[in-house]
C-alpha positions in Angstrom: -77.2 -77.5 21.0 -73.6 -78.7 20.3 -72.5 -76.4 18.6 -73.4 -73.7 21.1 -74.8 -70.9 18.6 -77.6 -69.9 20.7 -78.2 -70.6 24.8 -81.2 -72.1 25.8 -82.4 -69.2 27.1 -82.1 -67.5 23.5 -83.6 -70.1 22.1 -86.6 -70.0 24.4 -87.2 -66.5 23.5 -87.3 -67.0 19.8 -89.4 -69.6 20.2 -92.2 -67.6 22.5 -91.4 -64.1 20.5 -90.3 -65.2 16.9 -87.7 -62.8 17.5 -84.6 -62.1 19.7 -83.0 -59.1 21.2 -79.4 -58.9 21.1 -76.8 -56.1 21.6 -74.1 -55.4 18.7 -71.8 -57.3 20.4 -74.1 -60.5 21.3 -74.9 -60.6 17.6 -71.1 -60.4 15.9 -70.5 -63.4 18.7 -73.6 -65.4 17.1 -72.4 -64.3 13.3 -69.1 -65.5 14.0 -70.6 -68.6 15.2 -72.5 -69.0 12.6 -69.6 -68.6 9.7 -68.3 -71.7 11.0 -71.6 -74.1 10.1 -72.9 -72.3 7.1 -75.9 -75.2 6.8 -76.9 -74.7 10.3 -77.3 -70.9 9.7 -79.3 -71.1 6.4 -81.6 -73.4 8.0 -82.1 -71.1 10.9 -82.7 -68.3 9.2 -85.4 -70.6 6.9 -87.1 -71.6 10.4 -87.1 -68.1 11.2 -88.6 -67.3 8.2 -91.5 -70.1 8.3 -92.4 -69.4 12.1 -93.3 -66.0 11.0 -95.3 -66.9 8.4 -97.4 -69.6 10.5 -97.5 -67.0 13.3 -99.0 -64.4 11.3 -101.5 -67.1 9.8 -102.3 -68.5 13.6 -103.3 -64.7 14.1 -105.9 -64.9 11.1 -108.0 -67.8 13.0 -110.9 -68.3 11.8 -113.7 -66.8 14.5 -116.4 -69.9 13.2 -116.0 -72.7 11.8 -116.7 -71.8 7.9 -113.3 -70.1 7.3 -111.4 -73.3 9.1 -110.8 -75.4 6.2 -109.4 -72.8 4.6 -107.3 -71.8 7.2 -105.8 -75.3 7.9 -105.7 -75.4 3.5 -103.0 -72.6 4.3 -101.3 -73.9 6.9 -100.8 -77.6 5.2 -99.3 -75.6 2.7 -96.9 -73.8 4.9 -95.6 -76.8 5.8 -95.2 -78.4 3.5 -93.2 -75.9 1.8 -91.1 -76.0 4.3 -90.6 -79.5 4.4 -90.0 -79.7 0.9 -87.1 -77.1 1.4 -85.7 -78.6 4.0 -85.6 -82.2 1.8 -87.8 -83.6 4.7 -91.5 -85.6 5.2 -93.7 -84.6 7.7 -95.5 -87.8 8.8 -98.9 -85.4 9.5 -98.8 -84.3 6.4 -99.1 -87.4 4.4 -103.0 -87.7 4.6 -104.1 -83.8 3.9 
């Protein structure tokens, strides 16, 4: 990351947890960061957002096959709100 906000090791965590554990300190280091690339932090705290939400619908799977279309119905739309927010196209999404 060039601008050095998070280390890679922070950025691994969030990515396996959704979440990361900082002390005070650790945190008014990243919020100071932060207030220098006000874009970069709205957008992190958007991906933040979305990963919950995809987590917690990866968590509803559906057990057979019946509910799957739904499911995936869901997700599509996940994305693509996210997408759309971000003011980008998602190749994968084009189709569904």
């Amino acid at each position: 990351m060039k601008a050095r906000l998070l280390t890679e090791d922070e950025v691994l965590e969030i990515s396996e947890k959704g979440s990361l554990e900082l002390s005070l300190i650790d945190k008014l280091k990243i919020g100071l960061r932060l207030m220098k690339v006000p874009d970069v932090a709205s957008k992190l705290r958007l991906a933040l957002r979305y990963m919950g939400e995809v987590k917690n619908l990866y968590e509803t799977y559906p057990e057979s096959p019946d509910g799957l279309a739904s499911w995936y119905r869901r997700l599509v739309s996940i994305y693509r709100d996210y997408a759309g927010k971000l003011g980008i196209t998602l190749k994968w999404l084009g189709n569904t």
